[in-house]
C-alpha positions, 0 to 999 in steps of 0.5 A: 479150287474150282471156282468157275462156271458155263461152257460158252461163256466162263465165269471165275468168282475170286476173293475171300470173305475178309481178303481186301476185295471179291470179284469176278471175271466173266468171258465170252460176253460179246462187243456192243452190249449195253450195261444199265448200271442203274439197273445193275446196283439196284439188282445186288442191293437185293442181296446185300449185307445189313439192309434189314432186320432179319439180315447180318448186321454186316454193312456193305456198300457191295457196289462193284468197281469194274476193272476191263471189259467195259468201256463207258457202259458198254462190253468191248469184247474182252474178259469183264472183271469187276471187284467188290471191296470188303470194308466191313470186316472183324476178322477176330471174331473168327479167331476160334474157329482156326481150332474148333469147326462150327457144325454145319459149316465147311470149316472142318472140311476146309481144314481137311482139303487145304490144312493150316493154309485155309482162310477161316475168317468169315467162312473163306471162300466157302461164305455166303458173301462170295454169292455177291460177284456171282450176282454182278456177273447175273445182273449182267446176264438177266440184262442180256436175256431181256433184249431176247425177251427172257426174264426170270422171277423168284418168290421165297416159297416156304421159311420154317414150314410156313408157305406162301400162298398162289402159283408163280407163273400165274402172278408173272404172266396174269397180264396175259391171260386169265385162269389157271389153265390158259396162263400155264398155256401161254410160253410167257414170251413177256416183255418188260413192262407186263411181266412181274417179279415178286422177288423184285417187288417190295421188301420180302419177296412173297406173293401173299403179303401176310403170308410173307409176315408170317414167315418174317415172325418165324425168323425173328422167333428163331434169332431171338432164341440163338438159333437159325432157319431155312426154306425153300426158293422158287424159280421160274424162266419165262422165253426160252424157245423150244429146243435149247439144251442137251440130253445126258450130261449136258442139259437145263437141268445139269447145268441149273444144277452145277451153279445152283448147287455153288450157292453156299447152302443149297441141299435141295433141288427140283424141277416141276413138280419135282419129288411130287412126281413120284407119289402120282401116275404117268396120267396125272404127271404126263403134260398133253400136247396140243396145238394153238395158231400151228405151235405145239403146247402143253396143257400143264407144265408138271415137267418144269419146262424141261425134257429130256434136257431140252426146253418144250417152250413152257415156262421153266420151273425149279425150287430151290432148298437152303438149310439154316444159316449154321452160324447161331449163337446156342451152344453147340458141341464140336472138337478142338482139331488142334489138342483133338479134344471134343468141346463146346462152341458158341459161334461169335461174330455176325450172321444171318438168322436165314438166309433165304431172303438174301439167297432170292436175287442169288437164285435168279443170278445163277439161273439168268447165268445158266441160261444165257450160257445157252444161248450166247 
């Protein structure tokens, strides 16, 4: 099973959603960086379990216990492996599924690849819940991409067709300069205390407030009737030099892509204006270079940040789409794989009515992961 991830540094993510712990184990990470702990346990309290109304209601503490690669609170060189102990788990309420596959989820493919072996409890080492070490090995790297005057901001973009409402990289950087044109024209070189986050600020990452309500409605509305929703994340990196990356196989995008993809309920994935390219001309979606103070810019950023696999220096773009939580409590139907015979399930158990809110801090992990792989 292919749990690992980066070139320069590795990343192996270890453990089941009901096994005894998850963890990870992060290498290439160098000696003498400091680790704001603080900083760190509040990052994944962003993505953990029965925090909220429109989450499971599975409580975690998700607080990491790091086994080597630290001292006191800082990198000595060596593999950091930290573990998550599960202590919240109901394992027989997943007693069903070892026969009868929940539509939408990996159990029937899971069954497929690895037999009566698998551990279909909670989802395996196919659930959602295995996102939390790839965010204690993200916090890390967003810490480390900040001493190079990198930071990454995520807003939840759209839930069940309601969208939220301004442009990302004008409300990251609007402390620099004013107007759409000039923030595009910036490189989004921030630092700490101008650059803003809304996937960090307040409860539901959405720049527009009622817009985020709206989307909190359509949740509610769809776990009262048993079922479930999706949406769309939004991403953006701001820092990273011109010419970092790779063409063909080995650039932003592939590498973007391999983790976000390793993010349980990714379908979708686009940089710039993405699949909107495709219904304009090469005059509308080209960007016209120019020069300011001797350095080559962009006058827009319609390819994301990215060409021919290698950074021009603007602000990275990407969204990101997840398809609604399978898991829901309307009847649905599927087959007993034990008699082969078709049947009827309602999925027991605890689980996210969308899981797009929770996936924001997972999405800014992946991509501070990515990136740092780069650049170490």
């Amino acid at each position: 099973m292919s749990s690992s991830f980066g070139n320069n540094i590795k990343l192996t993510i270890f453990g089941q959603s009901h096994s005894k712990g998850i963890g990870m184990t992060l290498e290439g990470i160098p000696a003498g960086k400091k680790i704001d702990f603080d900083r760190l346990y509040s990052f994944m309290e962003r993505r953990a379990p029965g925090r909220n109304a429109y989450s499971t209601p599975r409580k975690e503490a998700d607080k990491p216990e790091f086994l080597s690669g630290v001292v006191g609170d800082t990198t000595c060189g060596t593999p950091i492996t930290a573990v998550i102990y599960n202590t919240n788990t109901r394992s027989q309420d997943y007693d069903i599924l070892k026969d009868i596959p929940r539509p939408g989820h990996a159990d029937y493919t899971g069954f497929v690849r690895y037999g009566e072996s698998r551990d279909y409890t909670g989802g395996g080492h196919f659930s959602g819940r295995l996102t939390a070490p790839m965010c204690i090995a993200g916090g890390i790297a967003l810490q480390l991409l900040a001493e190079k005057g990198i930071f990454v901001s995520t807003r939840i973009a759209s839930i069940g067709g309601v969208r939220d409402e301004g442009n990302l990289t004008e409300y990251c950087l609007r402390g620099y300069k004013s107007g759409s044109a000039e923030g595009l024209r910036d490189n989004g070189n921030a630092d700490t205390e101008m650059f803003r986050n809304p996937g960090a600020e307040g409860d539901f990452p959405t720049i527009s407030d009622e817009q985020g309500r709206k989307m909190q409605a359509v949740i509610a509305e769809k776990k009262a009737e048993g079922d479930s929703v999706g949406g769309v994340i939004e991403c953006a990196i701001f820092g990273v030099p011109a010419g970092v990356g790779d063409p063909m196989f080995d650039g932003i995008e592939n590498r973007l892509a391999q983790i976000i993809f390793g993010i349980p309920a990714v379908k979708g994935l686009e940089f710039g204006n993405g699949f909107e390219a495709a219904e304009i001309t090469g005059s509308q979606n080209n960007d016209p270079f120019y020069l300011e103070n001797g350095q080559v810019k962009t006058g827009t950023n319609n390819c994301g940040g990215i060409l021919g696999g290698i950074s021009d220096g603007m602000p990275i773009t990407f969204r990101v789409a997840f398809k609604p939580t399978p898991s829901i409590a309307k009847e649905q139907d599927s087959v007993n794989l034990t008699t082969m015979e078709e049947t009827k399930l309602v999925v027991p158990g605890r689980h996210d009515p969308c899981i797009v809110p929770r996936a924001v801090p997972v999405v800014e992990a992946a991509a501070a992961l990515a990136i740092y792989d780069f650049l170490v």
